[in-house]
VOPAGU-2260 file (C-alpha; in pm, 1 decimal, decimal comma):
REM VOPAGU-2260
SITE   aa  ch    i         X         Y         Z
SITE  UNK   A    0   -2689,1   19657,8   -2448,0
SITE  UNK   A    1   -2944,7   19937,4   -2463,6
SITE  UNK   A    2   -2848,3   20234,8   -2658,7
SITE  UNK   A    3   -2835,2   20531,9   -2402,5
SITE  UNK   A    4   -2990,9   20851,9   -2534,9
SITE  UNK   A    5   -2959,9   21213,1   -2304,6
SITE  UNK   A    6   -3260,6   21457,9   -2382,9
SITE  UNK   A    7   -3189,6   21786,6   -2267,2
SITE  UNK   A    8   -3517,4   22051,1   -2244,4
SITE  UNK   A    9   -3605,0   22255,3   -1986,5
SITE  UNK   A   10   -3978,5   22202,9   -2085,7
SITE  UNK   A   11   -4072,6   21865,0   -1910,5
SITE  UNK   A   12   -4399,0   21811,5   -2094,4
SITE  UNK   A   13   -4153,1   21816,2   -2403,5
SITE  UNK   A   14   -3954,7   21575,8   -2254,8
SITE  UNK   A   15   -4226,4   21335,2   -2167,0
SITE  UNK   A   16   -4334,7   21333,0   -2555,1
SITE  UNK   A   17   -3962,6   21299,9   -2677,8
SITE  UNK   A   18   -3930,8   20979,5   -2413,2
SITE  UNK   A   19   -4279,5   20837,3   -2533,9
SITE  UNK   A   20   -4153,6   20872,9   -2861,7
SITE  UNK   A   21   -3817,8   20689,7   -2798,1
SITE  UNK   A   22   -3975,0   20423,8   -2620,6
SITE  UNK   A   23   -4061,2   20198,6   -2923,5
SITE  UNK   A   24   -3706,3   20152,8   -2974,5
SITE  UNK   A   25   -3610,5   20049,0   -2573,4
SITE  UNK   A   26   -3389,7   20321,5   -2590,4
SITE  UNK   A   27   -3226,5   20405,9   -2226,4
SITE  UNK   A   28   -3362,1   20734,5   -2149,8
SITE  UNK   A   29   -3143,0   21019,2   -1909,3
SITE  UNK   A   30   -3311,9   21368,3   -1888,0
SITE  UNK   A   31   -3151,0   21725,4   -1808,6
SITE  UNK   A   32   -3364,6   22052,7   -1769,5
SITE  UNK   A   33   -3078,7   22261,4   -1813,3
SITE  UNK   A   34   -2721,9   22285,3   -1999,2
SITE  UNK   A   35   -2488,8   22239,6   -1685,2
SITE  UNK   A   36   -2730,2   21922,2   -1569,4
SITE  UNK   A   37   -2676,2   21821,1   -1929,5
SITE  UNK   A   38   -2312,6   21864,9   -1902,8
SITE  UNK   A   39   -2257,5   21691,0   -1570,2
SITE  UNK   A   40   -2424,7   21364,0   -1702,4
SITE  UNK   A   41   -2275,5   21366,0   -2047,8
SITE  UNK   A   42   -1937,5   21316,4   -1834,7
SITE  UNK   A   43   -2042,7   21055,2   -1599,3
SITE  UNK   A   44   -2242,6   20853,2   -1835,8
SITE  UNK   A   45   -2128,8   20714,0   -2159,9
SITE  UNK   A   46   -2441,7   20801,4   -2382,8
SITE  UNK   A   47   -2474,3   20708,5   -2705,4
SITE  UNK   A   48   -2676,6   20992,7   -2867,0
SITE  UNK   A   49   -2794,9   21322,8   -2711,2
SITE  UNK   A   50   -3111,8   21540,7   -2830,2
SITE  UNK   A   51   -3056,4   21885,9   -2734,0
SITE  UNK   A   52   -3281,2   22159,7   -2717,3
SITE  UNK   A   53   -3089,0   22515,6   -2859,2
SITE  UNK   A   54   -3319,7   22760,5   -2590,5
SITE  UNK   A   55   -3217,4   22625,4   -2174,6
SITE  UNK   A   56   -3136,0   22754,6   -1906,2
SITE  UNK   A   57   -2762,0   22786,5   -1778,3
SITE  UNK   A   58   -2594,1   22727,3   -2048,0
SITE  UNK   A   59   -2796,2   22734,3   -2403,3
SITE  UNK   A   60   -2731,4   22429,2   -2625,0
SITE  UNK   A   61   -2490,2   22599,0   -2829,4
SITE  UNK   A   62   -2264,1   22618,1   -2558,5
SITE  UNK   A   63   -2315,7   22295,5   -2428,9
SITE  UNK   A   64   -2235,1   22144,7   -2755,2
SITE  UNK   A   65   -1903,9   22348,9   -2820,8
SITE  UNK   A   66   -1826,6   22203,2   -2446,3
SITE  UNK   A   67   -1846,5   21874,7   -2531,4
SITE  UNK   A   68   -1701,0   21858,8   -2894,3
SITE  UNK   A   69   -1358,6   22056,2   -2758,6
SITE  UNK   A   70   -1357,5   21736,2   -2505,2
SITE  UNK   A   71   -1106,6   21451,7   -2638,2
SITE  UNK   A   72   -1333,1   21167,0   -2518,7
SITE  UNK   A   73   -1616,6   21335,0   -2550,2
SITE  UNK   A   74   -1578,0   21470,3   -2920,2
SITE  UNK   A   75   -1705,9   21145,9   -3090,5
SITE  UNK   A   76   -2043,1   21164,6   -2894,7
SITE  UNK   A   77   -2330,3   21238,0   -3147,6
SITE  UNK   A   78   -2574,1   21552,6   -3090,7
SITE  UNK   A   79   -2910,8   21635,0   -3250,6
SITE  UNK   A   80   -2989,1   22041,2   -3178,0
SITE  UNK   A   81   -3346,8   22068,0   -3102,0
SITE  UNK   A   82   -3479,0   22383,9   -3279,5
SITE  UNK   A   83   -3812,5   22649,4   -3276,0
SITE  UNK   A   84   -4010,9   22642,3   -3622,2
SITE  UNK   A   85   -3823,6   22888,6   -3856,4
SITE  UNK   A   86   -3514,8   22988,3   -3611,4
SITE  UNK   A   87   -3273,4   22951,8   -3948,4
SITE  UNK   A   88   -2990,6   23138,6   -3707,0
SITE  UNK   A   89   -3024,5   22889,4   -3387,9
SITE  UNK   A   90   -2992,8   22638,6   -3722,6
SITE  UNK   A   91   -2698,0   22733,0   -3808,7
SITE  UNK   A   92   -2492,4   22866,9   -3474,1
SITE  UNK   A   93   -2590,1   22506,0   -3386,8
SITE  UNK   A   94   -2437,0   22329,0   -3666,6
SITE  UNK   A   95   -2124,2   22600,5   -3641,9
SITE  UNK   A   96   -2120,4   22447,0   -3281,6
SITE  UNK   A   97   -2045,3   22076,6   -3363,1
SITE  UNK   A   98   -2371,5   21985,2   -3412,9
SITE  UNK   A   99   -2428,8   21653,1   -3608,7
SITE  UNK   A  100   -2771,3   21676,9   -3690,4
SITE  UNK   A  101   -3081,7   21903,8   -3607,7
SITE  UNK   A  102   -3445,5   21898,0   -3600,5
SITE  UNK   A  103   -3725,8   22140,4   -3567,8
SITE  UNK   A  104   -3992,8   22118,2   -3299,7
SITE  UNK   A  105   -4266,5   22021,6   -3378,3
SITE  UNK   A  106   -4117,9   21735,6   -3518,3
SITE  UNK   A  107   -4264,3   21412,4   -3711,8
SITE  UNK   A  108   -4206,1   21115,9   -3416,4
SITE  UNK   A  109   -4116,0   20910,6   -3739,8
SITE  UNK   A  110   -3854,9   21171,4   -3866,5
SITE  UNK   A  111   -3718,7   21140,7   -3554,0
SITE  UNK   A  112   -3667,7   20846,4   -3498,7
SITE  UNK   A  113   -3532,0   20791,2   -3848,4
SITE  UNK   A  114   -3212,9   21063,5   -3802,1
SITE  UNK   A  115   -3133,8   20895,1   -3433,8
SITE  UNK   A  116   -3063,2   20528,2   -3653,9
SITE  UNK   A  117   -2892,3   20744,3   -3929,8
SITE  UNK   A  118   -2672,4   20926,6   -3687,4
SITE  UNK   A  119   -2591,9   20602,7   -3478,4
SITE  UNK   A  120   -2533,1   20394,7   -3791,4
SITE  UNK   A  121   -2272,8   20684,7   -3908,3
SITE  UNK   A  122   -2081,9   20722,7   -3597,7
SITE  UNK   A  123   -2119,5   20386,8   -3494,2
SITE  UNK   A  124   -1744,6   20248,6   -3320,3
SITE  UNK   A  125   -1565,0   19942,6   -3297,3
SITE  UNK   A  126   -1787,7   19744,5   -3108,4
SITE  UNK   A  127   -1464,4   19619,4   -2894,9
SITE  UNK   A  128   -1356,2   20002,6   -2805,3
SITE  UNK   A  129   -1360,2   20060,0   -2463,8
SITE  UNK   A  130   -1682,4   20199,9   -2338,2
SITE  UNK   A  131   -1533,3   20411,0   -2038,6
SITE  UNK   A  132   -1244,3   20617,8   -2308,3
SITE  UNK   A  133   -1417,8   20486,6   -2619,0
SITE  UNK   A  134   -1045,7   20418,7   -2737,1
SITE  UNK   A  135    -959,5   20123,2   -2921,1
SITE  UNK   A  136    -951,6   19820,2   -2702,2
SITE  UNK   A  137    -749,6   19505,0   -2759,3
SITE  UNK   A  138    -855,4   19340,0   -3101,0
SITE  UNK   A  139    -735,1   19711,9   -3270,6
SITE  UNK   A  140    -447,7   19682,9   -3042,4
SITE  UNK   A  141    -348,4   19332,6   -3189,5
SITE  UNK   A  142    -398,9   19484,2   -3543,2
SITE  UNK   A  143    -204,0   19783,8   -3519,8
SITE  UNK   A  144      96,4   19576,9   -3373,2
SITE  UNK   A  145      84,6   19332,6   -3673,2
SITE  UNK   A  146      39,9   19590,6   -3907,2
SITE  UNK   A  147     366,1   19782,7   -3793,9
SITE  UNK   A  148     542,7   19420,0   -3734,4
SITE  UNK   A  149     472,1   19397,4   -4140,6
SITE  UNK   A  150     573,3   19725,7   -4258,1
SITE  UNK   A  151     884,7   19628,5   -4103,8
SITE  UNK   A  152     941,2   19994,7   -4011,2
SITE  UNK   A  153    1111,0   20183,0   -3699,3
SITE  UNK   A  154     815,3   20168,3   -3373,2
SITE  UNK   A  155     801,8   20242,2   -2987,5
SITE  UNK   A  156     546,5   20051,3   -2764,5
SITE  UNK   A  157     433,7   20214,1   -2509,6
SITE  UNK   A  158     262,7   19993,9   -2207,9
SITE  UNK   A  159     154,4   20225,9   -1960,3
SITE  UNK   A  160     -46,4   20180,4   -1670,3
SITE  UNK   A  161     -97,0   20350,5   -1307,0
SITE  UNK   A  162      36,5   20231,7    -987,1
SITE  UNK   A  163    -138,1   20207,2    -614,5
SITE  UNK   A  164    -475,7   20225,1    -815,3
SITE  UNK   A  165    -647,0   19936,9    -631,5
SITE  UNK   A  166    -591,2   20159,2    -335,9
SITE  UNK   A  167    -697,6   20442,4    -485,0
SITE  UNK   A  168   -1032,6   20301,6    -598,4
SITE  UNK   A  169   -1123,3   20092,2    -311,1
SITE  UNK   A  170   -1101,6   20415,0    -125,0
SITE  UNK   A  171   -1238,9   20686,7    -341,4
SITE  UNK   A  172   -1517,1   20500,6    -505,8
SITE  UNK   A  173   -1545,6   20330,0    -887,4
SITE  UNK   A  174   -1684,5   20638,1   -1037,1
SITE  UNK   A  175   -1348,0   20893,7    -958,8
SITE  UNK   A  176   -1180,6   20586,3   -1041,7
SITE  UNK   A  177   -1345,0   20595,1   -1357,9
SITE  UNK   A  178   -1222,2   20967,6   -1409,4
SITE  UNK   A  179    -879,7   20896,4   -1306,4
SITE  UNK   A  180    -880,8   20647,9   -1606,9
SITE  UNK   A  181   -1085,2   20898,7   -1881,7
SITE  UNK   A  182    -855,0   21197,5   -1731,2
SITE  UNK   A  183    -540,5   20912,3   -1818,1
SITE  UNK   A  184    -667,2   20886,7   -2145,4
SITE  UNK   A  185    -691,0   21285,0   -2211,4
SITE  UNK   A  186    -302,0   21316,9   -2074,0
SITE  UNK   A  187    -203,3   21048,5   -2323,0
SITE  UNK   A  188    -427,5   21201,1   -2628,9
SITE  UNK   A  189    -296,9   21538,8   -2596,9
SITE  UNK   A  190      76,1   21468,3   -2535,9
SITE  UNK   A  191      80,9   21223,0   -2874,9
SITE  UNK   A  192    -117,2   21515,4   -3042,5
SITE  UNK   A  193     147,0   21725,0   -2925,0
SITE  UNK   A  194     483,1   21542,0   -2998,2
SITE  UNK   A  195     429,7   21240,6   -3170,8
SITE  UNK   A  196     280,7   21125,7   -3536,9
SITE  UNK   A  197      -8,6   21190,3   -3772,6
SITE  UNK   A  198     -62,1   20769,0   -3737,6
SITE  UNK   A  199      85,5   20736,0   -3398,0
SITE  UNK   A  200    -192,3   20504,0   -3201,2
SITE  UNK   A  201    -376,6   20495,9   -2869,8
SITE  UNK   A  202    -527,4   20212,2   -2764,8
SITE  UNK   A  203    -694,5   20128,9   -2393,8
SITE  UNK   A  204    -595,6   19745,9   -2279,0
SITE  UNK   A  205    -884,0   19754,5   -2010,7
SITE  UNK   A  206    -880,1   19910,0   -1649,3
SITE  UNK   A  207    -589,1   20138,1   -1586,8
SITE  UNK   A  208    -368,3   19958,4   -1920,7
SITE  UNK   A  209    -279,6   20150,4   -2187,8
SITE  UNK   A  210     -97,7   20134,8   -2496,9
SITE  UNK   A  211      62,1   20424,8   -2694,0
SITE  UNK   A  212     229,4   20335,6   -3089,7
SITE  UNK   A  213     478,3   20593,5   -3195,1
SITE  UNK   A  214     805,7   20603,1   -3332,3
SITE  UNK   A  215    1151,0   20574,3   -3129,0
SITE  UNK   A  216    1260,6   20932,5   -3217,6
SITE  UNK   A  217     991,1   21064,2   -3035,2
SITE  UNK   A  218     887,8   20827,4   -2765,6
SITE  UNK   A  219    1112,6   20999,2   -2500,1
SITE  UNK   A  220    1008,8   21332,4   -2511,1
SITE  UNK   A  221     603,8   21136,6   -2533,0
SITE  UNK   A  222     689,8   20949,5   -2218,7
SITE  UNK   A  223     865,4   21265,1   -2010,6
SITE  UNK   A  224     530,1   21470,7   -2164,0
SITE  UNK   A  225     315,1   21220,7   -2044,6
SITE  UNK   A  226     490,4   21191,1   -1707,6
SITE  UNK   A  227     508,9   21562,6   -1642,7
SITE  UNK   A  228     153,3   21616,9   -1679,6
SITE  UNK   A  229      18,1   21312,1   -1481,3
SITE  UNK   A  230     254,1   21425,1   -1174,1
SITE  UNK   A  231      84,5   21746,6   -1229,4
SITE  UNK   A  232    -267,1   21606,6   -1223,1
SITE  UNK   A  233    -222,1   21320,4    -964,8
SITE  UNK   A  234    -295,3   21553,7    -675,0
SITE  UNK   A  235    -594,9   21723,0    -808,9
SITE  UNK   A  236    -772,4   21371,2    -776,8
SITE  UNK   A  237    -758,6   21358,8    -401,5
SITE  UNK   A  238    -943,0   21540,5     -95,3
SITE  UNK   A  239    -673,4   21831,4      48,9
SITE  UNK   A  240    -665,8   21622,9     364,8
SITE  UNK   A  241    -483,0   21349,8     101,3
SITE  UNK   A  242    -303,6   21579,0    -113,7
SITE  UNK   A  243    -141,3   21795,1     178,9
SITE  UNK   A  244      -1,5   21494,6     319,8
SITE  UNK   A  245      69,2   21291,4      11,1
SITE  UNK   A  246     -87,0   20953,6      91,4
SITE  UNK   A  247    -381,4   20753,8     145,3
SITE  UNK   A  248    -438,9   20506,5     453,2
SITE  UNK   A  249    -552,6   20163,4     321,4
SITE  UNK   A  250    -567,1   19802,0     459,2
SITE  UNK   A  251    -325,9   19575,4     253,8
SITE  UNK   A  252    -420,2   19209,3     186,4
SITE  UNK   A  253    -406,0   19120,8     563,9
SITE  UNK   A  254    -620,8   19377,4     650,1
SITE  UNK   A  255    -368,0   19612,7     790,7
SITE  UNK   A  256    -364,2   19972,4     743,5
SITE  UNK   A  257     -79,7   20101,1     566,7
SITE  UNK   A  258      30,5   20437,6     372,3
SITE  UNK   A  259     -29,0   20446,3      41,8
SITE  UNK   A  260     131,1   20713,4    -221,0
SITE  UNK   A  261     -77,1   20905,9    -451,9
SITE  UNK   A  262    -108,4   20766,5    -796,5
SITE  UNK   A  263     169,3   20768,0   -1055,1
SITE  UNK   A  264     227,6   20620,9   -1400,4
SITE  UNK   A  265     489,5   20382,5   -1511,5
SITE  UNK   A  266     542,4   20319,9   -1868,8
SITE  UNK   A  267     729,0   20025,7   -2026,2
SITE  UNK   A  268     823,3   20125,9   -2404,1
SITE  UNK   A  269     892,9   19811,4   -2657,6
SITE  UNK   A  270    1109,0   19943,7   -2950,9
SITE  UNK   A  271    1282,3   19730,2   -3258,6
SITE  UNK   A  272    1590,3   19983,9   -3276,0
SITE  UNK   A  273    1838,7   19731,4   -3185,3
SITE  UNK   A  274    1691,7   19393,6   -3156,3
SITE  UNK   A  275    1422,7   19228,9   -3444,8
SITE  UNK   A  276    1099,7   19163,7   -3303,3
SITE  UNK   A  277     850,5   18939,9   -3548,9
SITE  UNK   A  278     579,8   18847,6   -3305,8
SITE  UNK   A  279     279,2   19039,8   -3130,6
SITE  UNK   A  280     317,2   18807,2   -2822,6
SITE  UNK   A  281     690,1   18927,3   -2815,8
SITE  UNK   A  282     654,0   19273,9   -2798,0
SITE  UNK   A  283     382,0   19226,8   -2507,2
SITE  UNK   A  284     593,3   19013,2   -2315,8
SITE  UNK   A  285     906,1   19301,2   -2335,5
SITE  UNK   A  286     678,7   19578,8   -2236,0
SITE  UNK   A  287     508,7   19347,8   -1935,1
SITE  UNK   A  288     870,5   19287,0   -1862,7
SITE  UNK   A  289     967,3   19674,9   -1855,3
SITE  UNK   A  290     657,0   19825,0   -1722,1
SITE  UNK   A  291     734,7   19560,1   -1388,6
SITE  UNK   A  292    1082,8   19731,0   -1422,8
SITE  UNK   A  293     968,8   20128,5   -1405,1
SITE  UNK   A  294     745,1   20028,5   -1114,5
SITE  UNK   A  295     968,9   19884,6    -874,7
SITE  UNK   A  296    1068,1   20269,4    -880,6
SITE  UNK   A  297     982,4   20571,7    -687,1
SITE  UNK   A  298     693,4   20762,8    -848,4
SITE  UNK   A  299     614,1   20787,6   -1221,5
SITE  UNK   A  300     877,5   20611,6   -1504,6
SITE  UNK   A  301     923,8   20485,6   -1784,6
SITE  UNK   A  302    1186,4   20250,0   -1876,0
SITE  UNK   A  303    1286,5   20158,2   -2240,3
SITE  UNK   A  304    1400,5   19863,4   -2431,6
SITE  UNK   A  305    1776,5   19888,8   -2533,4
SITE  UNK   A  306    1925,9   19500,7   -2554,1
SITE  UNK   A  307    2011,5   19409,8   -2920,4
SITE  UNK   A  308    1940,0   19101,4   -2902,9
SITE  UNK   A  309    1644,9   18844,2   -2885,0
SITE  UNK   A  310    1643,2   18639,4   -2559,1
């Protein structure tokens, strides 16, 4: 897959020798003249690198960069500040701003080149992390599990995923589906920063699936966090015409036209409090289990794991 490299300058002749340059290495090549262009596709595309000039329009590339570093999925995404010949401030604001690396125009195409493999090679991921949340997909999922299953300490599983989201997508389109999932992933990062662990872990199953590791004395007040806020946020993803009546009309499998209600979340949480679990497979097959549980209910859930004993 071809690495996929924003350049942000409002001068286009600039922009033409930046994309010969980048050529010899296939890179896949977006452009923005200005900062809120540059902003708009750094959130609908998931780039790889992006070379940003410090003087455009809108929005200069300080600002852009503080933008996207304060954004949880958003934060890991490398930037190279474009500056004049002897600006030592824009420099340094730049750096101050997030910043990962920065080069001054006019610039060696070699040199170039050169920091763009140094600065993917350092923030280089997981190559199984998800590339829509850039969260850690299922192979990190599997690892974490085990690794908790061996400490043989206290954990809470947390299977979460989002009901009526066929619906939802089929009418709305793959790309707000696509934010529904990323804006999913935010609600669940900041609630776990909020109330759970230093080590807790976040991990993205694929689609709308999501797993959250924590501990059992905080996963309820995680889950009702999580919960709150996605109720909150559900209705912001629909057109008012949707959101003042509080459902969509789609066709079920038959083809006929039914009501649909706005997206909600139901969690499943796996927990070893009163029961021994030794087994990945086991603690999937609990949470698929619960998660079926907390959806056969009205709106958003989360059901928990309390037998003490192994089936």
């Amino acid at each position: 897959m071809a690495v996929k490299i924003l350049i942000v300058d409002d001068d286009p002749d600039i922009r033409d020798v930046l994309k010969l340059t980048l050529s010899e290495e296939n890179y896949e090549i977006f452009e923005a003249a200005d900062g809120e262009e540059a902003l708009s596709i750094i959130s609908s595309k998931p780039l790889d690198l992006v070379l940003l000039d410090y003087k455009i329009p809108k929005m200069d590339g300080r600002q852009v960069c503080r933008t996207v570093k304060k954004d949880l999925l958003l934060s890991h995404l490398p930037i190279i500040m474009v500056t004049g010949k002897g600006d030592i401030n824009d420099k340094v604001n730049g750096i101050d701003a997030g910043a990962d690396d920065y080069i001054v125009k006019p610039f060696e195409p070699k040199e170039l080149l050169a920091r763009i493999r140094m600065i993917l090679r350092r923030t280089e991921r997981d190559l199984e992390a998800n590339p829509l949340t850039r969260l850690p997909g299922n192979v990190s999922i599997l690892n974490e599990l085990q690794r908790r299953l061996d400490a043989n300490t206290p954990f809470a599983v947390c299977y979460a995923d989002l009901d009526k989201f066929k619906s939802y997508n089929d009418k709305y389109g793959f790309e707000h589906g696509d934010e529904v999932i990323r804006e999913t992933a935010r609600i669940l990062i900041r609630a776990t920063q909020e109330l759970g662990n230093p080590d807790d872990f976040i991990g993205h199953i694929g689609g709308d699936d999501f797993v959250v590791i924590t501990t059992p004395n905080t996963v309820d007040a995680l889950c009702t966090k999580i919960i709150a806020d996605f109720e909150k946020t559900s209705p912001t993803f629909y057109t008012e015409v949707d959101r003042k009546r509080s459902y969509i009309l789609a066709k079920d499998r038959q083809g006929k036209e039914q009501k649909v209600p706005l997206l909600s979340v139901s969690i499943g949480v796996v927990t070893n409090e009163a029961r021994k679990i030794d087994h990945v497979a086991k603690i999937g097959e609990i949470g698929a289990e619960l998660k079926a549980m907390a959806k056969s209910m009205e709106r958003s859930n989360y059901v928990k794991d309390r037998r003490n004993k192994d089936r």
